[in-house]
TORKOL-4160 file (C-alpha; in steps of 0.2 Angstrom, whole numbers, padded with zeros to 4 digits, m for minus):
71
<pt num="1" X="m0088" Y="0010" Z="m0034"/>
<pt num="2" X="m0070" Y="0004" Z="m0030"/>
<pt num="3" X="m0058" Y="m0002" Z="m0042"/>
<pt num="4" X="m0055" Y="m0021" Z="m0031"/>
<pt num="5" X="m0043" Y="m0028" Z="m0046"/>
<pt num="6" X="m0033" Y="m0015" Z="m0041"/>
<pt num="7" X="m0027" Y="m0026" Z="m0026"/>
<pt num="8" X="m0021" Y="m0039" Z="m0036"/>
<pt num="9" X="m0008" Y="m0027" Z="m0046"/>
<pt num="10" X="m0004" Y="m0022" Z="m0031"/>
<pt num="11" X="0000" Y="m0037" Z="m0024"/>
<pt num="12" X="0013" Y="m0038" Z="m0037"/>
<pt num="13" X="0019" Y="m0024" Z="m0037"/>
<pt num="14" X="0025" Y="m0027" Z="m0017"/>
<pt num="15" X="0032" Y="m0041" Z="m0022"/>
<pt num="16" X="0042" Y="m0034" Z="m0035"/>
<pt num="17" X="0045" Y="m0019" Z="m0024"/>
<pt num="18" X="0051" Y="m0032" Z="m0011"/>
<pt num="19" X="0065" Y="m0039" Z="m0024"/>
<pt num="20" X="0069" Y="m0023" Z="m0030"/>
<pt num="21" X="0068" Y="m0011" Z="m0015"/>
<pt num="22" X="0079" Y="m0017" Z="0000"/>
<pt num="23" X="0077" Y="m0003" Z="0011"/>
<pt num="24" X="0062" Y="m0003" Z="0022"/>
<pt num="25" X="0063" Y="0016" Z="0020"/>
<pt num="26" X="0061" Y="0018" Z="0001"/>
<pt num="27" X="0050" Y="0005" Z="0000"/>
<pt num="28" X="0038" Y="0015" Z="0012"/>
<pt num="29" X="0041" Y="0029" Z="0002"/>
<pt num="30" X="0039" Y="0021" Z="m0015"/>
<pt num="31" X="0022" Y="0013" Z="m0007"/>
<pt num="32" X="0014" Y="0030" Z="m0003"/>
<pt num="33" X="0016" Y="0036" Z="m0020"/>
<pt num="34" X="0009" Y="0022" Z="m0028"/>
<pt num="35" X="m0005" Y="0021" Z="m0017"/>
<pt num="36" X="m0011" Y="0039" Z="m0021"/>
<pt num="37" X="m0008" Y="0036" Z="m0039"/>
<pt num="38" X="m0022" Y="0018" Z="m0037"/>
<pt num="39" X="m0033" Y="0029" Z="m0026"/>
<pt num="40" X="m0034" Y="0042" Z="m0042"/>
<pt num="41" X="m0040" Y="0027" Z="m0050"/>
<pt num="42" X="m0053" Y="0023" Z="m0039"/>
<pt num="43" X="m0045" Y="0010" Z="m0028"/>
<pt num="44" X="m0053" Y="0008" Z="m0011"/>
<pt num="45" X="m0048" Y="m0009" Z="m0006"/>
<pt num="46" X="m0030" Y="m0002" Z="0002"/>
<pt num="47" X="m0033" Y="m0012" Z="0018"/>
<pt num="48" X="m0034" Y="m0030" Z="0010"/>
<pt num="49" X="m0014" Y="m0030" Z="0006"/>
<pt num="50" X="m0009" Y="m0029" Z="0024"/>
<pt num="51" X="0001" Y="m0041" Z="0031"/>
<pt num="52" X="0012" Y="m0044" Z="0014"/>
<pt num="53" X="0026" Y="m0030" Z="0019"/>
<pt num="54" X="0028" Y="m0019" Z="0036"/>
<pt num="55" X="0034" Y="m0004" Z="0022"/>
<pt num="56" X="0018" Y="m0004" Z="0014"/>
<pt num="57" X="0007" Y="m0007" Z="0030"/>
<pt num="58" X="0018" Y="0007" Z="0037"/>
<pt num="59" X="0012" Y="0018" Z="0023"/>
<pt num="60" X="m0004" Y="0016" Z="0025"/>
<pt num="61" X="m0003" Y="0021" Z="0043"/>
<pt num="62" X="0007" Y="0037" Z="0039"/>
<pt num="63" X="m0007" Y="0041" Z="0026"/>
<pt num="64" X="m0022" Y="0037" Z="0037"/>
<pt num="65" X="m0019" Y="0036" Z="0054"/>
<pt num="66" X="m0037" Y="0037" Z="0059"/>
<pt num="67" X="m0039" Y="0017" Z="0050"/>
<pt num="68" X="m0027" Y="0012" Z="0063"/>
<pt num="69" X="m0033" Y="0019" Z="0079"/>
<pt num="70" X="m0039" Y="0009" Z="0094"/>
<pt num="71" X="m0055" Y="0012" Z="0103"/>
């Protein structure tokens, strides 16, 4: 059972990460962290905020490289 709300607070908390963070680089960083600290929460719902910043998506590809791979 996945923690789904998670997504919404995530949601804000790119676009605060997006005001607040203006290098791609940190934010990346920044992204990863926060990720593992939802995913100790039970959030499984990581792929629904892709799209709202190349960091985060970027992230998620450094994290799980296997979600991105062609067939």
């Amino acid at each position: 059972m996945g923690w789904a709300s998670g997504t919404y607070i995530m949601e804000d908390i790119i676009k605060a990460a997006q005001e607040h963070i203006s290098e791609t680089t940190n934010r990346r960083e920044f992204y990863k962290k926060v990720i593992k600290a939802f995913e100790s929460g039970d959030w499984d719902c990581q792929t629904e905020c892709i799209g709202r910043d190349n960091a985060f998506d970027e992230a998620l590809k450094e994290l799980y490289p296997d979600w991105f791979k062609e067939d």
